[in-house]
C-alpha positions as CSV (number, residue, x, y, z in Angstrom):
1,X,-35.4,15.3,24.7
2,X,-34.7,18.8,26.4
3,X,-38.0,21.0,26.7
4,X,-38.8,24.4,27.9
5,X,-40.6,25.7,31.0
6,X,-41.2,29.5,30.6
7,X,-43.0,31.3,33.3
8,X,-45.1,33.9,32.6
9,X,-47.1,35.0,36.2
10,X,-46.3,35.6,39.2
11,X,-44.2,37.8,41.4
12,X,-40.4,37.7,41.2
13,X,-37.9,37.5,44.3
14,X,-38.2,41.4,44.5
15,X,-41.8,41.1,44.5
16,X,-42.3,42.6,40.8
17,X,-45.1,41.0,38.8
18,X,-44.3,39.2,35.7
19,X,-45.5,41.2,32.3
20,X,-45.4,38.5,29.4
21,X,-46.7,40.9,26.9
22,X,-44.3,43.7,28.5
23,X,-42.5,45.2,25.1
24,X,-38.9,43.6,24.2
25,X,-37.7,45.8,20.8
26,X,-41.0,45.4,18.6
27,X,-42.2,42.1,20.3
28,X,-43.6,40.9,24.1
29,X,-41.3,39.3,26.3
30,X,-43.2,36.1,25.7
31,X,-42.7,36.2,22.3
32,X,-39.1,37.2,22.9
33,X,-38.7,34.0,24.9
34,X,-40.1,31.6,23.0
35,X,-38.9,32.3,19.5
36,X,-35.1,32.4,21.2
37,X,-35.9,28.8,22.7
38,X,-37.2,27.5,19.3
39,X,-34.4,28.9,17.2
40,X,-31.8,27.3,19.5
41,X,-33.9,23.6,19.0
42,X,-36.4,23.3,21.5
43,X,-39.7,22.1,20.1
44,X,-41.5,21.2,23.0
45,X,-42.3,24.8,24.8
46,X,-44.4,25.2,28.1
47,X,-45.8,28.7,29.1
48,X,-47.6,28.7,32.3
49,X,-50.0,32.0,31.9
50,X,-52.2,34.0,34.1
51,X,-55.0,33.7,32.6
52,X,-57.2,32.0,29.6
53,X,-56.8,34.9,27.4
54,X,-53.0,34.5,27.2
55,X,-52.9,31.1,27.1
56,X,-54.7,31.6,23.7
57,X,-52.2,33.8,23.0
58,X,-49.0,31.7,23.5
59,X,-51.1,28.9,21.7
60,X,-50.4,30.5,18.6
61,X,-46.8,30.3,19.4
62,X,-47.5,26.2,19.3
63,X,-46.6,26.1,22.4
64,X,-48.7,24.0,25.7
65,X,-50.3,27.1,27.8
66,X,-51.1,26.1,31.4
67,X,-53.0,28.2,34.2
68,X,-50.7,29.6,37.4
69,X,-51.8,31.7,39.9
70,X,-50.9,35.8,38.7
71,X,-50.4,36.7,42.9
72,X,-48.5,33.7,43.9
73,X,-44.8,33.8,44.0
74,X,-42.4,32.5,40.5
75,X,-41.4,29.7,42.4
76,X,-45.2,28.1,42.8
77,X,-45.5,28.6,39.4
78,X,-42.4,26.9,38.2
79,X,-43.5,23.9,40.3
80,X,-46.8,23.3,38.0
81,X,-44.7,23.8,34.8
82,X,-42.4,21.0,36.7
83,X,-45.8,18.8,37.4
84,X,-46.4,18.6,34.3
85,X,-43.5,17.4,32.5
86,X,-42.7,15.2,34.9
87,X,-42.1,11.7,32.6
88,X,-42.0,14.1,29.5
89,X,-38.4,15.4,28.9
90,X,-35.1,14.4,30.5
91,X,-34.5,17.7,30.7
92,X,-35.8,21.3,31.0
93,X,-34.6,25.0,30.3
94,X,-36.3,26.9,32.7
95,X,-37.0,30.4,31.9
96,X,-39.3,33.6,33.1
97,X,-40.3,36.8,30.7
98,X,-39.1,39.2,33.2
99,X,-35.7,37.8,32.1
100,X,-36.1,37.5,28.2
101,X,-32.6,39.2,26.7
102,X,-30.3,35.7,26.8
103,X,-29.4,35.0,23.3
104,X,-29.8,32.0,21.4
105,X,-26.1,31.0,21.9
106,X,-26.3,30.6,25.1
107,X,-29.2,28.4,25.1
108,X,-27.2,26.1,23.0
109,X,-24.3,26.1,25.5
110,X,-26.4,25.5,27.9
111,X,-28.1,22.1,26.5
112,X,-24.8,21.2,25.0
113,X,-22.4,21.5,27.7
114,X,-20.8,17.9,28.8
115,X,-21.2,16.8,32.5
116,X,-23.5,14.4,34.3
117,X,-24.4,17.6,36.0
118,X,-28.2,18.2,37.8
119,X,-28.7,22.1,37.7
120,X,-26.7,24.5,34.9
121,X,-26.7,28.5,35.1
122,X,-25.2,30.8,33.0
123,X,-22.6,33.5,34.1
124,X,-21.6,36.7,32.8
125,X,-18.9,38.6,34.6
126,X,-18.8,36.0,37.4
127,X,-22.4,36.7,38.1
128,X,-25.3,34.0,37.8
129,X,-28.0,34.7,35.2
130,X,-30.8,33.1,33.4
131,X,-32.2,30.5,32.4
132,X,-31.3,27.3,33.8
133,X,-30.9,24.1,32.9
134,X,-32.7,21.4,35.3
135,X,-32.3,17.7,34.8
136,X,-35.4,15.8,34.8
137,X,-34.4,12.9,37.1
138,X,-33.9,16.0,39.9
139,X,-37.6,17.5,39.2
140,X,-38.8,15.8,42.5
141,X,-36.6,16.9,44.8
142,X,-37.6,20.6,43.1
143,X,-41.1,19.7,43.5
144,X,-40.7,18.6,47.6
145,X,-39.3,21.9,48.7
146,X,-41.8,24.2,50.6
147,X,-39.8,26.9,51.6
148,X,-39.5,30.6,50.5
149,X,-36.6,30.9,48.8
150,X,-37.6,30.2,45.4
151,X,-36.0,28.0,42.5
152,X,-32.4,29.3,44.1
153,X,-33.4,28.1,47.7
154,X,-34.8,24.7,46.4
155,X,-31.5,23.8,44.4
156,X,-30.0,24.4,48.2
157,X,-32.1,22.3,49.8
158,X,-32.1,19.7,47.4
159,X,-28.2,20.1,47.6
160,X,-28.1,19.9,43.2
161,X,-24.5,19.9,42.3
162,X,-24.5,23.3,40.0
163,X,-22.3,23.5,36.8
164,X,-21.5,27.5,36.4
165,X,-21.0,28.0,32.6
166,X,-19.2,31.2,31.0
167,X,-21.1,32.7,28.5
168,X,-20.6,36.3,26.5
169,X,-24.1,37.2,26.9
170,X,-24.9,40.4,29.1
171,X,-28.7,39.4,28.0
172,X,-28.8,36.5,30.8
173,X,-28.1,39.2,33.6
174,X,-31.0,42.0,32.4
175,X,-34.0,42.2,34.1
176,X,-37.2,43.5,32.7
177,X,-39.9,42.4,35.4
178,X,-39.5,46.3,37.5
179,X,-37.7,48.7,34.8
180,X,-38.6,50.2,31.8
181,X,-39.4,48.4,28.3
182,X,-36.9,47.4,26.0
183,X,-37.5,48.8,23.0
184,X,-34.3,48.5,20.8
185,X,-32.4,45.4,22.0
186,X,-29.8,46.7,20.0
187,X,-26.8,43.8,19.6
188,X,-29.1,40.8,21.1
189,X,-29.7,38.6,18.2
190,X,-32.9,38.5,17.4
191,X,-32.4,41.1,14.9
192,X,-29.9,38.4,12.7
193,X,-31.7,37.3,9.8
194,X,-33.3,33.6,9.7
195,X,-35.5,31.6,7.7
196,X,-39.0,30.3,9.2
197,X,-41.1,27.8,8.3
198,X,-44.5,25.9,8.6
199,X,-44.7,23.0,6.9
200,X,-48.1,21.8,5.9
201,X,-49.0,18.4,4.4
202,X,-51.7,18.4,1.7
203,X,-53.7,16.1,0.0
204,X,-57.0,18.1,-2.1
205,X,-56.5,20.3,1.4
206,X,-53.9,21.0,3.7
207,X,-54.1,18.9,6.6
208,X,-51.5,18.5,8.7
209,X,-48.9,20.8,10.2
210,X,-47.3,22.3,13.5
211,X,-50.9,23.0,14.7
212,X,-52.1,19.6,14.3
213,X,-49.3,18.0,15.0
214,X,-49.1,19.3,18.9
215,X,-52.6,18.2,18.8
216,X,-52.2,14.7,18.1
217,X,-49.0,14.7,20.1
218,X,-50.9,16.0,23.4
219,X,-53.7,13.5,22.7
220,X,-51.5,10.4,22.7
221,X,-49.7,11.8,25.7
222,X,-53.2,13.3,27.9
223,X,-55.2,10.1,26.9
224,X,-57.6,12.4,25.7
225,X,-58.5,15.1,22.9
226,X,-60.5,17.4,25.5
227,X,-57.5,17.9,27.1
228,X,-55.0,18.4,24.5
229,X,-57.6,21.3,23.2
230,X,-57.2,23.0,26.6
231,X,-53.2,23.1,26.7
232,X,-53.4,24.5,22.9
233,X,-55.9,27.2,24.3
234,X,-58.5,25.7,21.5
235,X,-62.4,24.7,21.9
236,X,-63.4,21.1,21.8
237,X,-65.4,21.5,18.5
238,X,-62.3,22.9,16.8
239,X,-60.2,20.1,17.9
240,X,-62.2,17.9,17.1
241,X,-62.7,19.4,13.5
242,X,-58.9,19.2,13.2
243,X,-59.1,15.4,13.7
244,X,-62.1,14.9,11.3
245,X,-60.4,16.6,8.2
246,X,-57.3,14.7,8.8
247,X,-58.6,11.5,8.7
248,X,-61.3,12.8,6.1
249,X,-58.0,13.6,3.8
250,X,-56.1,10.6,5.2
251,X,-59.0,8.0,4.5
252,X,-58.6,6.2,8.0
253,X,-59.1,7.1,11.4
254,X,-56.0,8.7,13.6
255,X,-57.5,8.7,17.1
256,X,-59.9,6.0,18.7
257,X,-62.3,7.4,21.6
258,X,-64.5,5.4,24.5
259,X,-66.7,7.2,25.9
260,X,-68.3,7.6,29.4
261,X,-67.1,5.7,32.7
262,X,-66.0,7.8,36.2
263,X,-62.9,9.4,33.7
264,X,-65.3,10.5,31.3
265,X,-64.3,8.9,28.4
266,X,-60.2,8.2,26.8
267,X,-58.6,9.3,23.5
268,X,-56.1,7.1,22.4
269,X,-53.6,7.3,18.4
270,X,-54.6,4.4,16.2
271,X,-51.3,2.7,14.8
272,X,-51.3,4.8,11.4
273,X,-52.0,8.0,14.0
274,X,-48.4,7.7,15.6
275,X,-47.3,6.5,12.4
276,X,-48.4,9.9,10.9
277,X,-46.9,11.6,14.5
278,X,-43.6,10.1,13.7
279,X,-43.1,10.5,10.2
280,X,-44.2,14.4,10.7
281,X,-41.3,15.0,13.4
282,X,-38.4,13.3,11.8
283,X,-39.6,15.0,8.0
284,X,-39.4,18.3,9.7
285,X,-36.5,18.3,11.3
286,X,-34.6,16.6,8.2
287,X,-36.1,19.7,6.3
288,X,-35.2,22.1,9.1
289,X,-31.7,20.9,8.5
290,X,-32.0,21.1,4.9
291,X,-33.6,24.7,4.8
292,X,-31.1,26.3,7.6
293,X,-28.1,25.5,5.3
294,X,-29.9,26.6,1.8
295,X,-30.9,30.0,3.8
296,X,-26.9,30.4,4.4
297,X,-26.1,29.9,1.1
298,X,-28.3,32.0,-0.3
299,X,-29.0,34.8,2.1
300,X,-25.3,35.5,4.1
301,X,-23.9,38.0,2.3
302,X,-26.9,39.9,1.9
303,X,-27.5,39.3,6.1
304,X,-23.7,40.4,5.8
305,X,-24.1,43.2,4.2
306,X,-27.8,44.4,6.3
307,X,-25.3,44.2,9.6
308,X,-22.5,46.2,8.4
């Protein structure tokens, strides 16, 4: 599974601070980012934020918000989005919102491009941009470098064989992070007409979808429901009223606690709790399939026609 690491604190190379709600067209350069990462596939999306307020914001986004450190360098902040998920992808697109204009395209090539290669970079006019592709088995060697020469100066160290790929995207070379807002990202194509989504389940109430989905999914993985509620930026109680109507509507239970001991307690999915995990993921992206190719059928000529 590829996942995403977006960084949205810290100071770049040239010692700018990073902006995530910085304006990109009509949108923040977080949003930018992440929408662009889940319309090229990526489901699973990390946003390490500055503070609690916008990781509640990127929550929204059903993404996992961690804490960084808003004065330390990109780099430092990278390595906890790396900490993290360590054991949970075999691969990561790393990407930061003071660089948010690559297009969806190029997110693709990256992710599909053949090669049993450890680090991939785009390149516009012979020049490196962003984001990278990092392969999971190489996270450590990432994660031992101390120097100062951020995620460029680690791949040195760690002497990661780097596969340069072409792209014809002038977005991965634009930096945001020290110049002036964006506000008509004119070609980049985020303004290309798509269809989007949720899909609930319902019973006599809807139930289950994207948002308690993630929920469930971080539980089985945290071993516990406490801390899945603080990735998704939520309070306890309203996690916890999540599970209740679930298996309210459900009739069973979906998670199974003990409580107490030096841990505090553990959260773990009963068996018909990764059943309903599993059946959720591969229904929605069979339907995400379904709906991308009845939204062309139905919607290109008039897309056609809006671009002309």
């Amino acid at each position: 599974m590829v996942a995403a690491l977006v960084i949205a604190t810290g100071k770049t190379g040239r010692g700018h601070s990073l902006d995530p709600l910085k304006k990109v067209g009509t949108i923040s350069a977080v949003q930018r980012v992440v929408i662009v990462l889940r319309r090229a596939g990526i489901e699973r999306i990390v946003v390490v934020c500055g503070n609690e307020d916008d990781q509640k914001s990127v929550a929204r986004m059903n993404t996992v918000g961690l804490i960084g450190w808003p004065n330390a360098q990109m780099f430092d902040n990278t390595r906890i989005g790396l900490m993290y998920l360590s054991g949970k992808c075999e691969s990561v697109v790393i990407a930061h919102v003071g660089a948010p204009m690559f297009s969806v395209k190029t997110v693709r090539t990256l992710v599909e491009a053949k090669g049993p290669v450890c680090v991939r970079v785009p390149c516009y006019g012979n020049k490196k941009g962003n984001p990278i592709l990092l392969r999971a088995e190489h996270f450590e060697r990432i994660l031992y470098y101390m120097g100062n020469g951020g995620m460029a100066g680690a791949i040195k160290a760690s002497y990661l064989c780097r596969q340069l790929i072409d792209v014809d995207d002038e977005g991965v070379l634009i930096d945001i992070s020290g110049g002036k807002d964006h506000r008509r990202p004119a070609s980049f194509d985020l303004t290309e007409l798509c269809p989007d989504a949720r899909i609930r389940v319902v019973r006599e109430r809807p139930f289950y979808g994207p948002g308690a989905h993630q929920l469930l999914q971080l539980t089985g993985e945290e071993g516990s429901l406490r801390e899945a509620c603080r990735l998704m930026g939520i309070s306890y109680n309203k996690g916890r009223g999540i599970i209740s109507l679930i298996e309210q509507q459900l009739g069973c239970p979906v998670i199974e606690s003990k409580q107490g001991g030096k841990t505090g307690g553990h959260s773990s999915l009963t068996p018909k709790g990764e059943e309903l995990v599993r059946n959720y993921a591969e229904f929605y992206s069979e339907a995400k399939q379904c709906l991308d190719e009845l939204f062309l059928k139905h919607f290109r000529a008039f897309a056609d026609e809006i671009d002309a």
